[in-house]
C-alpha positions as CSV (number, residue, x, y, z in Angstrom):
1,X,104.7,91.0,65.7
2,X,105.7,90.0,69.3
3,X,103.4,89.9,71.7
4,X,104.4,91.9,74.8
5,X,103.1,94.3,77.1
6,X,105.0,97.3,75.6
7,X,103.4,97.1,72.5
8,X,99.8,96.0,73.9
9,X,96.6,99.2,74.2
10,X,96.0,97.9,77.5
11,X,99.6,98.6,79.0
12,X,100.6,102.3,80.8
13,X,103.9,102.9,81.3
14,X,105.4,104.1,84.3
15,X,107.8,106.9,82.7
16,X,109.3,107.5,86.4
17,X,110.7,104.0,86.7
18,X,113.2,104.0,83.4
19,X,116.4,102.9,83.4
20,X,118.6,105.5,81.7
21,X,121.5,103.4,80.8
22,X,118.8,100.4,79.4
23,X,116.5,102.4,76.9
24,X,114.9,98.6,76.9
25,X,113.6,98.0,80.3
26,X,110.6,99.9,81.2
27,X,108.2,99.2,84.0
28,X,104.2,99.4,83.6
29,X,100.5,98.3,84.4
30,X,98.4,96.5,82.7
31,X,94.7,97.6,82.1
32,X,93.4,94.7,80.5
33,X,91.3,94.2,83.7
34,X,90.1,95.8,86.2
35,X,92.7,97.0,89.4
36,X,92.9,94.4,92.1
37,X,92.6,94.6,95.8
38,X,96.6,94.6,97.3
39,X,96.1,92.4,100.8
40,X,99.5,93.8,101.9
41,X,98.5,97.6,101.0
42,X,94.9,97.0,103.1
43,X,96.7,95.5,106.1
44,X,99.9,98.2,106.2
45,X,97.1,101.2,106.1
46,X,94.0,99.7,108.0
47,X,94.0,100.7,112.0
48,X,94.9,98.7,114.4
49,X,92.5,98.4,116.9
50,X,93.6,97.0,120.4
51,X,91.8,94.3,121.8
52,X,88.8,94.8,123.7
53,X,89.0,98.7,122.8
54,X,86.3,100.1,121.0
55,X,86.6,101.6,117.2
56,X,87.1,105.3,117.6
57,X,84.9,106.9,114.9
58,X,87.4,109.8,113.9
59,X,89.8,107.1,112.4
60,X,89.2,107.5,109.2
61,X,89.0,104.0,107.1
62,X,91.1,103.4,104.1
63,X,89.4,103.8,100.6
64,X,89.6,100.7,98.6
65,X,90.6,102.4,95.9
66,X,93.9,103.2,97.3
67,X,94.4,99.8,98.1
68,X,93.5,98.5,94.2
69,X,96.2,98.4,92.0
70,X,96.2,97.6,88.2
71,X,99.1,94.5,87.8
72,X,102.5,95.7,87.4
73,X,104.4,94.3,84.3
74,X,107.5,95.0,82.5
75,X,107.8,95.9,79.0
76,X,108.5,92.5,77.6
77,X,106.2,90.5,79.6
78,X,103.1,89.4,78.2
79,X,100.3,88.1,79.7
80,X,97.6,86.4,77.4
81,X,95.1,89.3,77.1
82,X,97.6,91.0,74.1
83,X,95.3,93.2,72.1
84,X,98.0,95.4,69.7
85,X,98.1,99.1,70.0
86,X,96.8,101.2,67.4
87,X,100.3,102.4,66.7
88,X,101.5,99.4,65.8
89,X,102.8,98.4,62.4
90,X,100.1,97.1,60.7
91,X,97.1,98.6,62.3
C-alpha cells in the first residue's frame, strides 16, 4: 500500500478544487492535527489602527478560528502521520 494523503483517514478532500481533465490530482487537508494559526490570514483581516488613535470598540476583532487552517496537501503527498483509511484494501 502507498502511503499518501488520498488514501490516509485523516485527509478531506476539497471536491471544488478537481481538475477535470486529471481525475489524479485532487487538493485536500489534512486532519491529522489540529488547524494552525495562518499569520498572513490574521494580518490581511485584523484592523489597522493609526498611530496614536485610539481602538474604536465597534470594530469587531477577527475570530481565530477563521484565521486557523487545517494544512493543505495534495492527494499524493504524504506527510508522516499516514494512518490508512478504513476503505482501504486490507482493512
Amino acid at each position: 500500500m502507498t502511503e499518501q494523503c488520498n488514501r490516509c483517514r485523516f485527509w478531506r478532500e476539497d471536491k471544488t478544487a478537481r481538475l477535470d481533465d486529471d481525475p489524479d490530482w485532487r487538493f485536500g487537508y489534512c486532519r491529522a492535527r489540529p488547524p494552525i494559526v495562518s499569520e498572513s490570514y490574521v494580518a490581511a483581516l485584523m484592523p489597522k489602527l493609526s498611530y496614536g488613535q485610539p481602538e474604536d470598540p465597534e470594530i469587531d476583532i477577527v475570530s481565530m478560528t477563521t484565521c486557523s487552517l487545517f494544512p493543505a496537501t495534495g492527494s499524493t503527498d504524504w506527510c508522516g502521520a499516514f494512518a490508512p483509511s478504513r476503505s482501504e484494501p486490507g482493512r
